[in-house]
N, C-alpha and C positions, 0 to 999 in steps of 0.2 A: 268599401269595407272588406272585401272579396280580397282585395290586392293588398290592405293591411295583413289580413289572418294569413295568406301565402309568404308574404318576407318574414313575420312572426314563424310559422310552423321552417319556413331554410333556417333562421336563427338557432331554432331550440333544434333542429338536425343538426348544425352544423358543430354548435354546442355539444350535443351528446356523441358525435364521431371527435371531438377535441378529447371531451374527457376518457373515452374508450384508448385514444392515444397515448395518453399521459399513466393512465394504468398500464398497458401494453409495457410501457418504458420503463415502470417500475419494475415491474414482476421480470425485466433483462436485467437490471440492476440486481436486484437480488439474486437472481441466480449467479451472476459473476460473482457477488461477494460469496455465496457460499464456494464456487470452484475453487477459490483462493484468489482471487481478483488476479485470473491470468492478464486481464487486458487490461491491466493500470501500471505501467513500469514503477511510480512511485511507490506501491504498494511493501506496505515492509523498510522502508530505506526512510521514512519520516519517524522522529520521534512517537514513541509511544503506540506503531499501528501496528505491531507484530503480539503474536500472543505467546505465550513463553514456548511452548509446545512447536515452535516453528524459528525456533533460533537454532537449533542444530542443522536443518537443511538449507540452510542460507547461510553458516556459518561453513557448511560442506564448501559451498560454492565459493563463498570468498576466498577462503585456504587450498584451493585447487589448482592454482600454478604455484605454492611456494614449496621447497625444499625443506621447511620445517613446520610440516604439517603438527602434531602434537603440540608444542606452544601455541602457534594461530590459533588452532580449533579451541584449545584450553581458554584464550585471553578473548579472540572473539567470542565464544559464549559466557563468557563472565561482562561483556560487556553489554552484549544481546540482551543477557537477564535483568542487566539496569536499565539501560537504555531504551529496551524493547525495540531495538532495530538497529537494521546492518546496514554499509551502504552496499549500491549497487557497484556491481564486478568487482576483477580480484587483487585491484589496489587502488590507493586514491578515495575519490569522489567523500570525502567523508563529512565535506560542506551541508551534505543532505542532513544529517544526524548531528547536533551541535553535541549532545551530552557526549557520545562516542570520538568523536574528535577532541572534545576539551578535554575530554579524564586523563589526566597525566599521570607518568611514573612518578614515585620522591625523588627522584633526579630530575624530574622535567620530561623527561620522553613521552613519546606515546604510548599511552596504555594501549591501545586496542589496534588490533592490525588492520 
């Protein structure tokens, strides 16, 4: 009976340092999302996870190697605000974001840089 209630009482220990874990992990989660989810590269570049409010500093960044910064910044934040999201670095990758890669010009081009 002794040696029942001992592996019982490590069970509900071991249980209660599980669930102390699993909050610990939360309450890091949360705090990265409020930073800006520095430690998710995806963060921002998938449909729909950017809040309007954060498409100008990422639209910064994408138009920061090109020679015609005012259209970029113009087309990427017009695209940002439908989209809600850019992709990452400052050409290409736009596989991440379907809505931002499909919106075409009436010609056919790409809308969004």
């Amino acid at each position: 009976m002794a040696r029942r209630l001992s592996i019982f009482m490590l069970c509900v220990a071991f249980m209660i340092v599980f669930i102390a874990e699993i909050q610990a992990y939360k309450v890091e989660i949360s705090a990265a999302q409020q930073k800006g989810q520095a430690n998710h590269p995806m963060y921002g570049t998938t449909q729909g996870s950017l809040r309007p409010q954060e498409c100008s500093p990422r639209c910064t960044a994408r138009c920061s190697a090109t020679a015609y910064k005012k259209p970029c910044m113009l087309f990427c934040q017009k695209c940002c605000a439908k989209c809600l999201c850019v992709p990452p670095g400052t050409y290409g990758n736009k596989q991440v974001c379907p809505c931002y890669n499909n919106w075409k010009t009436k010609s056919g081009g790409p809308k969004c840089p």
